[in-house]
Every structure is written in C-alpha cells, then in structure tokens.
N, C-alpha and C positions, 0 to 999 in steps of 0.2 A: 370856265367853271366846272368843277367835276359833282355835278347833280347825279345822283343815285349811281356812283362807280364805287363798287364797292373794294378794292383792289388797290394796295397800300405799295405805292413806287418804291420804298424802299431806299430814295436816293441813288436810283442808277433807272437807267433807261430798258426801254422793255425787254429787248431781247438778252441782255444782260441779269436780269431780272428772272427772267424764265431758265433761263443757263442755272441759276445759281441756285432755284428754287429745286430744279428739277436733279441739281448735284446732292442736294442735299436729302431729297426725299430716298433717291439712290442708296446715300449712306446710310440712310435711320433702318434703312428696309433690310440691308447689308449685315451692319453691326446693331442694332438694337436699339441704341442709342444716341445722340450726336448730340456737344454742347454750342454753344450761340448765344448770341444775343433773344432779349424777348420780342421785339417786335419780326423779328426773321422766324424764329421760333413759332410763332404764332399763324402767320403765311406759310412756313412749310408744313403746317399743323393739316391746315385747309386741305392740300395737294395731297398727304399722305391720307385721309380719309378718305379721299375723292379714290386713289388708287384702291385702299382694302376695299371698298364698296365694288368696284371693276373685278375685283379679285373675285367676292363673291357670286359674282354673276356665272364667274367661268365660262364662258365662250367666246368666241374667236373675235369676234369685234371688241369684248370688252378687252383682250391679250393686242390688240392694234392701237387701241387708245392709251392701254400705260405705256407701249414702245413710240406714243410721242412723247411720253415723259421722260421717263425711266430708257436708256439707250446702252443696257447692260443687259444680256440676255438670260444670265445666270441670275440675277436680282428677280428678271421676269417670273422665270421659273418660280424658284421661291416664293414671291409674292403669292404667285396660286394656287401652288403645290400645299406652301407651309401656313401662311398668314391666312389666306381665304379661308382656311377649314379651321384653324382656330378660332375665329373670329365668327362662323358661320351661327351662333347662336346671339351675337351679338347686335344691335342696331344704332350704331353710331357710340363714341367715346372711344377711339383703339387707341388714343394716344394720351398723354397726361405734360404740364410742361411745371416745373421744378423750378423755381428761381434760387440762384446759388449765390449771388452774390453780385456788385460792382467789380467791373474788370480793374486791372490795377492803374493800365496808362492811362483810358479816359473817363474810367468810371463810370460805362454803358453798364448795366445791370444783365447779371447774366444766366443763362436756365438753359436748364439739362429737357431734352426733346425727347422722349422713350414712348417704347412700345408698350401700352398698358397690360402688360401679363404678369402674372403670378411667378414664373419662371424667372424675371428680370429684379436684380437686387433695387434699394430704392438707392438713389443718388446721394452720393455724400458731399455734401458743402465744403467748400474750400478753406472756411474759417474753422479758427478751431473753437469749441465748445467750451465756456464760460466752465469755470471750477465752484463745484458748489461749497458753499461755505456751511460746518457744523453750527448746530447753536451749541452742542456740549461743552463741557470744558476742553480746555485746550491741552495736551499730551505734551511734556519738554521731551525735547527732543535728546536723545544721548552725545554726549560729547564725542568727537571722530578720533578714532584711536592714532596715535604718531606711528609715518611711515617704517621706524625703526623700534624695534620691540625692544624695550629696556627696561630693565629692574630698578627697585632702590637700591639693591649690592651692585647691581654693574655703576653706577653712577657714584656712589661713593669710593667704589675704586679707583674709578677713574680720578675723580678731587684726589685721591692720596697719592697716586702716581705722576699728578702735575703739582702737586707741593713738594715731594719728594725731590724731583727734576730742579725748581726753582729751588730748593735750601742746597742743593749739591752745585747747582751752577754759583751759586752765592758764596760756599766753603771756596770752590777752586779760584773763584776771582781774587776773594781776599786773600787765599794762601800765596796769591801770585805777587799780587801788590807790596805783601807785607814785606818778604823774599827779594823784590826789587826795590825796596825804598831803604831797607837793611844796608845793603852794600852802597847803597850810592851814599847814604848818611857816613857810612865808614870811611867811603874813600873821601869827603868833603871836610869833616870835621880833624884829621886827621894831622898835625902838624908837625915839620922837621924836629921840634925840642920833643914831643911826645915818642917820638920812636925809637924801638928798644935797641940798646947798642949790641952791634954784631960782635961774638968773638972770635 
C-alpha cells in the first residue's frame, strides 16, 4: 500500500523516473520552456522549484545537490548565475503549467511547463481560435472578377468573327456541291438522240 508516498510513478520504475524527471528539469532550466504531458508536467513542476530554491541559497552544498539532478554544468551555472537572482525576491510559484490541448494519437491532454517571468511570451494553443461571429448585418460579398479581362466590344467581336467563319465555310460548301452535282447531272441525263451533230 503507498500510505503517505507522496510521489507519482508515473508508469515507469524509479530510476527511470528520476532520469526522466531530471532531463526534463535540465531543459525548462535550458530553454525556458518544455511541453508534455500534465501529470509529468506537474512532477517536473515539484524538481524545478526544489532547484530555484538551491539556486537561492547559493553555496556550495546547495551547487552539489542540483548536480545530482541537473548533470549539465552549463545549465548549473545558469540556474545560479541567472534564475537564483531573478527569482531572489520571490517565495515559491517560479513556474506556471498551460494546458494546450489533447495530443492527437492518444489524446493525453497536453501543457506547456515555463518559467513564470515577464520576459517569457505566454503559450499559444495548438488549436485554432473559434471565428467570432457579427450580430450586424451581413456585407455581400463582390463577385470575383474572370481570369481574362474582356469587354462587351471584345466579345461581340468575337460572335461576328465566328459567324462570319460559319456563313463563308457554308457559301464554299454549297458552291462546291452545286459545281459537282452540275456536271454529273449533265453527264447522266445526256442522251445519243440529244447530241448535236458534228460538221
């Protein structure tokens, strides 16, 4: 039974656990910010106040206790250089945690982990933001102009130069026809008594 443990497994076994926690505080301390899940969110929450707290202290024992965390020396630095003296007016909250959303594959709920300063923009949510709707009336929109700019004179030209086409292709057909049905009538109807005599 876990009577008064207050220290949330996480679904992975200790040392696993402390790795993971202590990767993570590494990075918030690093970059500013780190996103995650909320209940990890929440546990590296714990670790990163434990460190700024060590931070303010500033001395040597408290610089041996975050390098059992923290196993980046340059992070160290930082932490006590940077974070302890901003912080040094404060007493506990350095951190703030964001919820952004369901992740997409399992839909674990998910939040942005930052370092509570003025300096740091706020977190933007992955979804996008609902379009508000006017009560006004409602504006018609203008018709979209055609890819090709044309006139009423270009466009009646055009009808006069494809009637023109069809009444000229329709003259040369029929003059051809008529041309060929001429002679063949001639040479058909034509008979030995009707032909004029030679002299």
């Amino acid at each position: 039974m876990r009577h008064r443990r207050q220290t949330h497994r996480l679904g992975c076994k200790t040392a696993h656990r402390k790795a993971m926690l202590g990767n993570m505080v590494t990075s918030l301390l690093e970059h500013g910010r780190i996103i995650t899940t909320v209940p990890r969110a929440k546990e590296a929450r714990r670790l990163a106040d434990k460190m700024i707290t060590l931070a303010k202290r500033a001395d040597l024992h408290a610089r041996r206790q975050a390098f059992a965390v923290i196993h980046d020396r340059k992070v160290v630095a930082d932490l006590f250089n940077k974070w302890g003296q901003k912080f040094a007016d404060r007493n506990g909250g350095y951190t703030r945690i964001v919820r952004v959303g369901p992740r997409r594959g399992d839909s674990a709920m998910m939040s942005v982990l930052e370092l509570a300063t003025d300096s740091l923009g706020k977190a933007t949510p992955r979804r996008k933001p609902k379009k508000m709707v006017s009560s006004g009336p409602v504006i018609p929109q203008a018709a979209p102009k055609p890819a090709i700019d044309t006139t009423t004179e270009d466009i009646k030209a055009r009808k006069e130069e494809v009637a023109e086409t069809k009444v000229i292709e329709a003259v040369g057909g029929e003059e051809a026809e008529s041309t060929g049905d001429q002679s063949s009538d001639a040479d058909i109807h034509i008979s030995p008594s009707e032909e004029e005599p030679t002299a």
